[in-house]
C-alpha positions, -999 to 999 in steps of 0.1 A, spaced: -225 338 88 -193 321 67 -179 294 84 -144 304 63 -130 342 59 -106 343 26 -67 362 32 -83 393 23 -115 389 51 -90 380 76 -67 407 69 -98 429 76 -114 409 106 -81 410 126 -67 447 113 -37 429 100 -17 432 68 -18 400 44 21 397 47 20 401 86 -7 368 86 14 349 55 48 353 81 21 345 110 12 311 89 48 302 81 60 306 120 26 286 129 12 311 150 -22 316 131 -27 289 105 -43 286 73 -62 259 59 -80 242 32 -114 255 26 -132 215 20 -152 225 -14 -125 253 -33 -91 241 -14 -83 276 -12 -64 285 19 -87 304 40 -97 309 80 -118 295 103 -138 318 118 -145 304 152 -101 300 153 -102 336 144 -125 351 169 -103 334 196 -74 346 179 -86 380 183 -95 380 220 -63 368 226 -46 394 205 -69 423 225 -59 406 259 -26 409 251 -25 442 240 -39 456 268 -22 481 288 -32 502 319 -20 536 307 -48 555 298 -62 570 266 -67 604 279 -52 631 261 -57 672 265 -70 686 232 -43 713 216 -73 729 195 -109 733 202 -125 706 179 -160 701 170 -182 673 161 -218 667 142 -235 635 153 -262 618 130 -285 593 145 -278 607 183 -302 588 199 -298 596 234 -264 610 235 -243 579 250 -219 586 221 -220 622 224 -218 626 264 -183 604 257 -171 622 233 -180 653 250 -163 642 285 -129 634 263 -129 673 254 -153 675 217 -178 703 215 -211 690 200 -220 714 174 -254 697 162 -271 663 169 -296 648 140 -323 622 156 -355 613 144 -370 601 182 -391 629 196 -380 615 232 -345 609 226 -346 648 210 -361 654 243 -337 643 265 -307 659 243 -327 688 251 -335 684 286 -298 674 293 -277 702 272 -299 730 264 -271 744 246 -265 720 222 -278 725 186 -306 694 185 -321 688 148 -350 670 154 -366 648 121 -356 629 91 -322 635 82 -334 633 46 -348 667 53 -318 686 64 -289 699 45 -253 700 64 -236 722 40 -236 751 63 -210 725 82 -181 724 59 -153 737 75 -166 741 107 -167 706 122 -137 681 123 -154 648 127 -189 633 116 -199 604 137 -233 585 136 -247 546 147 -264 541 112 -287 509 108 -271 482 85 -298 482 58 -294 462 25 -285 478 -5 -293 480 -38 -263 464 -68 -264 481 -94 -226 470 -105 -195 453 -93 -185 481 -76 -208 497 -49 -214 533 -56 -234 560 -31 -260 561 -61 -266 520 -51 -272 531 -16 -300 556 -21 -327 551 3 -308 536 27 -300 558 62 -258 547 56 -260 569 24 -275 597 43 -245 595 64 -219 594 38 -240 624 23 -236 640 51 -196 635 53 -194 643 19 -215 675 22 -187 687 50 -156 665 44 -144 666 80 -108 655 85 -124 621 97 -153 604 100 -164 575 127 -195 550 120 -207 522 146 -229 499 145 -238 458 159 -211 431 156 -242 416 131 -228 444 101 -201 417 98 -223 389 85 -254 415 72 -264 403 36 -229 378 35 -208 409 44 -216 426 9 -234 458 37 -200 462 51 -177 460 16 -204 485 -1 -199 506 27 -162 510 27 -164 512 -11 -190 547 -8 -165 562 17 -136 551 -5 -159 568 -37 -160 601 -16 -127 608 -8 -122 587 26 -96 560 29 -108 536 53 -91 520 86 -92 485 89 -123 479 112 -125 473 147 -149 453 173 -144 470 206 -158 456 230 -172 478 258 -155 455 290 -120 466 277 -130 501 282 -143 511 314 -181 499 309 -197 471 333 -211 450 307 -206 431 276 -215 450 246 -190 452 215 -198 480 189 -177 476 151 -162 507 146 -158 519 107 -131 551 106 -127 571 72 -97 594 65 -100 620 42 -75 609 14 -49 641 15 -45 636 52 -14 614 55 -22 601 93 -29 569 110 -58 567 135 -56 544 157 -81 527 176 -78 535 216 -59 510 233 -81 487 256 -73 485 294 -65 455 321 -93 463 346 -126 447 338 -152 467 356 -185 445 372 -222 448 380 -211 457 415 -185 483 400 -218 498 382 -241 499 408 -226 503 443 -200 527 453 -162 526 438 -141 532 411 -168 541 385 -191 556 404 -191 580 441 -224 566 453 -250 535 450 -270 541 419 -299 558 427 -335 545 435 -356 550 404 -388 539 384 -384 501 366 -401 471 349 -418 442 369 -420 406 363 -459 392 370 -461 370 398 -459 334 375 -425 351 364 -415 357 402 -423 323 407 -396 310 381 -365 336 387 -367 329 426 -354 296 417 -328 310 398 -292 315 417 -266 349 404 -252 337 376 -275 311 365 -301 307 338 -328 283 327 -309 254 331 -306 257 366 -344 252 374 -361 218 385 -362 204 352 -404 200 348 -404 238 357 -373 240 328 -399 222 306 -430 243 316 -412 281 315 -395 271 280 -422 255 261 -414 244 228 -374 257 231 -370 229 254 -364 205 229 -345 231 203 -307 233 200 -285 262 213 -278 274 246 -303 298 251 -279 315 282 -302 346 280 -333 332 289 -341 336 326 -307 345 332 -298 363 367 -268 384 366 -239 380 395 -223 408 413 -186 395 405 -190 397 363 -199 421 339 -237 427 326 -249 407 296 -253 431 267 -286 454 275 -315 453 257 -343 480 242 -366 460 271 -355 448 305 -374 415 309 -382 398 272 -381 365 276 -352 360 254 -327 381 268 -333 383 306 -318 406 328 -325 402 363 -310 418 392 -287 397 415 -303 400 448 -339 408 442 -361 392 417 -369 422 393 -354 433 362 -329 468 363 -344 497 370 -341 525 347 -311 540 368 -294 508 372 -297 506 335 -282 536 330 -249 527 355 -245 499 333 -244 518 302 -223 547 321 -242 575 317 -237 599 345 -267 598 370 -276 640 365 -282 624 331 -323 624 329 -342 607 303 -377 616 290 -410 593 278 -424 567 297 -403 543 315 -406 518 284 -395 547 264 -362 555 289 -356 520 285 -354 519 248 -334 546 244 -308 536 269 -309 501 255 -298 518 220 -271 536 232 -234 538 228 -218 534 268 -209 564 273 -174 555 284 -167 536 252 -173 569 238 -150 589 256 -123 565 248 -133 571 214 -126 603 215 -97 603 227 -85 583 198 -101 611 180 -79 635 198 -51 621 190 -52 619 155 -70 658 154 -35 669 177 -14 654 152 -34 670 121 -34 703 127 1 705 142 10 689 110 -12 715 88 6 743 113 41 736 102 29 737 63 19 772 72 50 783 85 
């Protein structure tokens, strides 16, 4: 990852014009400086990140996003997985009119959940989406960040062949939607020195989509008990002259008690369900561990003994038998509940989440069952997009659909 972001990265990173950060650098508020080896003005990045979490928390507000669709509008997702993005977008008022996923079990549970909707299981290489155009207004999908191929200075979708994000800008080219909404890990930033993320915008640029400046939401500011930030990439069909904007995030930071007990989020404890188990020599160690704490609060041979050879490494290492506390937000969720890397263990009893509690954390509603083996239900809730995160989403989506088609009304008249 680049230590230093150039005028034009920052710009990007923060969502911010490069005039609006040269005023910023003259009145002192976000400075500049000299990059050591060029002496090019440029960014730290560690300045920057704080500079955007204080930017988010001051932008926060507690009116909501919600917002009453004026049209019925319709959405195709690619890459569905288990439907945390669709169930969102769904509960903010979009009607799912297919789902591509590849995963028999997460095919399963779309199936088992919403009989109704229109589930293509398989490759998306095999399906064609033409019978779409003009009949959906937004494409989403969670594509993987693979590397492409560079054929010239300018990324074209012929450079991205064989790669799952030129299926989806296939598939938004096959139907041109009004706009299209890609997410994917905070790592798309840095993937292959953030050349993945400019070849990206440069295909939807190719295909007739101008591109919002991306965002990192992150799930806490939007009604979700845990700490998961998603970068979302918006594309604009060029003759639509309309701003997106992002939904605004909220004051109220939701907890592990908020997901799992009775309140705000939820009407009832989370229900009692099927989940990993640690082996007793595991037992041994996390009984020792306090909410809150991590490997760092053991008796320091037994720190030595559980760590091996990452004892003596660098880094912090906060994930490893890490015990989450009722008063904060859940670390970011895994595909497993106990790997050793990224523990998850529940506050008052030495286990790892069940499959429900999962579940809470991620927001799915609890009528929402998933199929497979409990490894299986894990991974696929582990991969998914919170559910509320989605709504709010969609609400953004809303917004910008409202203001579309009343515009594309009065051009009638």
């Amino acid at each position: 990852m680049k230590d230093y972001l150039s005028l034009t990265e920052t710009s990007e990173y923060l969502g911010k014009s490069k005039q609006t950060l040269r005023r910023w650098d003259k009145e002192k508020k976000l400075v500049a400086v000299r990059e050591p080896m060029s002496n090019y003005r440029v960014y730290k990045r560690e300045q920057l990140e704080l500079f955007a979490d204080f930017i988010s928390n001051t932008d926060k507000t507690d009116y909501p996003n919600e917002i009453d669709s004026e049209n019925e509008y319709s959405v195709l997702e690619l890459f569905a997985g288990a439907g945390g993005l669709a169930v969102g977008l769904e509960k903010a008022g979009l009607k799912c009119v297919a789902l591509n996923e590849i995963d028999k079990w997460a095919c399963q549970t779309l199936r088992r959940n919403r009989p109704n909707w229109k589930v293509l299981e398989g490759d998306i290489r095999a399906f064609d989406f033409v019978e779409y155009r003009d009949r959906v207004d937004v494409v989403t999908g969670g594509f993987p960040c693979q590397a492409f191929s560079y054929a010239g200075k300018r990324l074209g979708l012929s450079d991205a062949r064989g790669t799952l994000f030129y299926e989806f800008a296939r598939v938004v080219n096959e139907i041109k939607p009004p706009i299209c909404i890609g997410e994917n890990v905070r790592g798309l930033l840095s993937h292959d020195n953030g050349r993945t993320l400019s070849g990206m915008i440069s295909i939807l640029d190719e295909i007739g989509y101008k591109v919002v400046p991306y965002r990192i939401l992150k799930a806490i500011n939007y009604y979700v008990p845990q700490k998961r930030e998603r970068l979302i990439l918006v594309g604009v069909r060029k003759d639509i002259q309309i701003e997106y904007h992002y939904p605004k995030p909220t004051k109220k930071i939701y907890t592990l008690a908020d997901a799992l007990k009775k309140g705000e989020l939820f009407d009832k404890d989370v229900p009692v369900s099927a989940g990993a188990k640690y082996p007793k020599s595991k037992i041994d160690v996390m009984n020792l561990v306090p909410p809150k704490g991590y490997w760092r609060d053991l008796p320091l041979d037994i720190q030595k003994e559980f760590m091996g050879g990452s004892f003596y490494l660098g880094g912090g290492k906060t994930g490893m038998a890490r015990r989450i506390g009722w008063d904060e937000p859940c670390l970011t969720l895994t595909c497993s509940p106990a790997q050793k890397q990224t523990e998850r263990c529940h506050p008052d009893e030495t286990r790892p989440f069940t499959v429900r509690e999962y579940a809470r954390i991620q927001t799915f509603p609890d009528d929402w069952e998933f199929e497979g083996s409990v490894a299986q239900q894990y991974k696929q809730i582990g991969n998914a997009v919170p559910v509320n995160l989605g709504k709010e989403v969609g609400y953004s989506i809303i917004e910008f659909l409202n203001q579309y088609y009343a515009l594309k009304a009065e051009r009638i008249k």
